[in-house]
N, C-alpha and C positions, 0 to 999 in steps of 0.2 A: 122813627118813632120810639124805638128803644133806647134811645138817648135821650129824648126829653123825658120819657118814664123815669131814665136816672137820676134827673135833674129838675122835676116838676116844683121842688121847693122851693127852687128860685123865681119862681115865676108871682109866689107872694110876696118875696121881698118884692120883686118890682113894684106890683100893686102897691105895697106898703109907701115905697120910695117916691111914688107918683111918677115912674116914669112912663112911656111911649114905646115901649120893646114890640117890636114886632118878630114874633116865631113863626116861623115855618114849617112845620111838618108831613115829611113824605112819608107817609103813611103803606108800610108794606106789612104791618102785623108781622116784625122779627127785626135782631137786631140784626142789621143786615152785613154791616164793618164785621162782627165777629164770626157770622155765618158764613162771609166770606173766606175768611181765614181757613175757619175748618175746614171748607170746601179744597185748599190748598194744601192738606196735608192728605199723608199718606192715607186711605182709607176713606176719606172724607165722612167723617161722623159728623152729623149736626146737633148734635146734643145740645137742647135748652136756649136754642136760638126761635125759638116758631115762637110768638104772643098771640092771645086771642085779639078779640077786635077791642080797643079801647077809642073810648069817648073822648080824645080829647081835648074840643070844641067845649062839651060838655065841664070836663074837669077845669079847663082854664075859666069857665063861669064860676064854678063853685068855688074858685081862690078871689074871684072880684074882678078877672080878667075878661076881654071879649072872648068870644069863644067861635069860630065860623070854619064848617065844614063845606069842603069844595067838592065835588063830588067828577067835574069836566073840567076840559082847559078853560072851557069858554066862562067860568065863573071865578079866573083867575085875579083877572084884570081889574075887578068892583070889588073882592075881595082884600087885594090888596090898596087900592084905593081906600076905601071905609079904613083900613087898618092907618093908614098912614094919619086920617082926619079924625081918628082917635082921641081922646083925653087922655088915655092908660093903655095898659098893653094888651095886644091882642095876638091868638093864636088862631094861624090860618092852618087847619087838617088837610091835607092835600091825598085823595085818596088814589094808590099809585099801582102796578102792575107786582105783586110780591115775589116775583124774579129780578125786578130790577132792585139792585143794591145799593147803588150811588158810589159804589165802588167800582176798580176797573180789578175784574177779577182773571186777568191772564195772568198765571205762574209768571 
């Protein structure tokens, strides 16, 4: 999710562009690639890795994007379904366990 926060602008080109983008976001509130890292150095500081809870199901509407928050696995499946039978692009919020990184964080 701290990656699409860096990148949420393009998500109006898309709209703009007409295309079909489908996003995905694992949603751990932090950037978890760089929180990662720190966790790898000496001392392990996590300095300005944590995010509050963002919306953004919510914010991909207010760009003219769909916007759907999954909350289980089990509303994976319809979700990315609906995404796919689309007109425009839609971001699927996938909300995730905020220990898991999506990285593999063995030294």
């Amino acid at each position: 999710d701290g990656g699409l926060g860096m990148t949420l602008g393009e998500l109006e080109t898309a709209v703009r562009m007409g295309l079909r983008t489908i996003v995905i976001v694992f949603d751990n509130e932090q950037y978890g690639m760089i929180r990662t890292y720190q966790d790898r150095r000496v001392g392990g500081s996590t300095a300005g890795t944590a995010l509050g809870p963002v919306d953004f199901a919510a914010a991909a509407r207010a760009l003219g994007a769909r916007g759907v928050r999954v909350d289980s696995d089990a509303g994976v499946e319809q979700a990315l379904r609906q995404a796919m039978a689309s007109d425009r692009p839609t971001v699927i919020q996938l909300a995730v366990d905020r220990r898991w990184t999506g990285v593999d964080a063995t030294p």
